[in-house]
C-alpha positions as CSV (number, residue, x, y, z in Angstrom):
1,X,0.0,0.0,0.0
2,X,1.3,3.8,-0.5
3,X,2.0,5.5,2.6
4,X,2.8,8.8,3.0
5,X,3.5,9.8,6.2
6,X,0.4,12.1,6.7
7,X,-2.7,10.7,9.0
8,X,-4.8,8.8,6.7
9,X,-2.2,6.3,5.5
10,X,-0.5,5.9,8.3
11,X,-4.3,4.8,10.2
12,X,-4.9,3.1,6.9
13,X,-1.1,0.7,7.0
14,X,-2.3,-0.2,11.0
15,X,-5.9,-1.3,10.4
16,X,-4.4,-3.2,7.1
17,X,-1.6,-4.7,9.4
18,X,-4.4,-5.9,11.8
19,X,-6.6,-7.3,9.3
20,X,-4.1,-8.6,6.1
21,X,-3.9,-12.6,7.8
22,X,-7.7,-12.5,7.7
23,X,-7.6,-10.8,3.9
24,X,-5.4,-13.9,2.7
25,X,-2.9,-10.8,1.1
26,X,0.9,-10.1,2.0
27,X,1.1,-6.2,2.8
28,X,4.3,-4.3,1.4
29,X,4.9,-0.6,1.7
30,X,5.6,2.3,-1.0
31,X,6.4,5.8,-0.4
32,X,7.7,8.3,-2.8
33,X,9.1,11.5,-1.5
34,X,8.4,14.0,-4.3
35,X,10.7,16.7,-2.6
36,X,8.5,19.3,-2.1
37,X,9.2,19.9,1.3
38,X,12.1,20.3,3.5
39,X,10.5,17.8,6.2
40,X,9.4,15.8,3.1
41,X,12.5,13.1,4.4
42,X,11.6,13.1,8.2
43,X,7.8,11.4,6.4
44,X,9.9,8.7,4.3
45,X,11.9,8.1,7.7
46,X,8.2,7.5,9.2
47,X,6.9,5.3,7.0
48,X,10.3,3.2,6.7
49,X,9.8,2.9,10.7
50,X,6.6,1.5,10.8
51,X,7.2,-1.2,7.8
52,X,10.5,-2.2,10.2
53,X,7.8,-2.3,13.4
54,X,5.4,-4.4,11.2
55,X,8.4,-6.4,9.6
56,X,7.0,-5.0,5.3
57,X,8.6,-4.8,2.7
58,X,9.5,-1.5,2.0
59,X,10.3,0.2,-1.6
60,X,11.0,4.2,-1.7
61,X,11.5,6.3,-4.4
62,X,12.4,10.2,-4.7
63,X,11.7,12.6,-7.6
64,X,15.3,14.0,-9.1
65,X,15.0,18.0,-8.2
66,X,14.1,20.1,-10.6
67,X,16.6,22.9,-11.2
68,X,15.3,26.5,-10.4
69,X,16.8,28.1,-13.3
70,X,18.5,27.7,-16.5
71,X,22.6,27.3,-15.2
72,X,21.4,24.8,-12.7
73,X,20.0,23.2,-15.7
């Protein structure tokens, strides 16, 4: 499932957690830190937390940033 780090996901990856024997499915974690914010890393070092507390899979992926003007181009 995609987690983000905010609320809702996070809620969502516990009641899934609870739940996934009964659902027959084997839970693994995404996250993908776009790099819109500065605290966007502390959220991906959330998420990567709670899939070590829950023993998931985890896969991450980032956004490459995108240069603010041309000679950073």
């Amino acid at each position: 499932m995609a987690v983000s780090g905010g609320l809702d996901s996070v809620v969502m990856l516990h009641i899934l957690h609870g739940i996934q024997a009964r659902l027959k499915v084997s839970l693994q974690v995404a996250t993908f830190n776009h790099g819109w914010r500065a605290d966007a890393t502390d959220d991906v070092n959330l998420v990567r937390s709670l899939a070590d507390r829950f023993g998931l899979p985890l896969h991450t992926s980032h956004a490459d940033p995108v240069p603010a003007n041309e000679a950073e181009a």
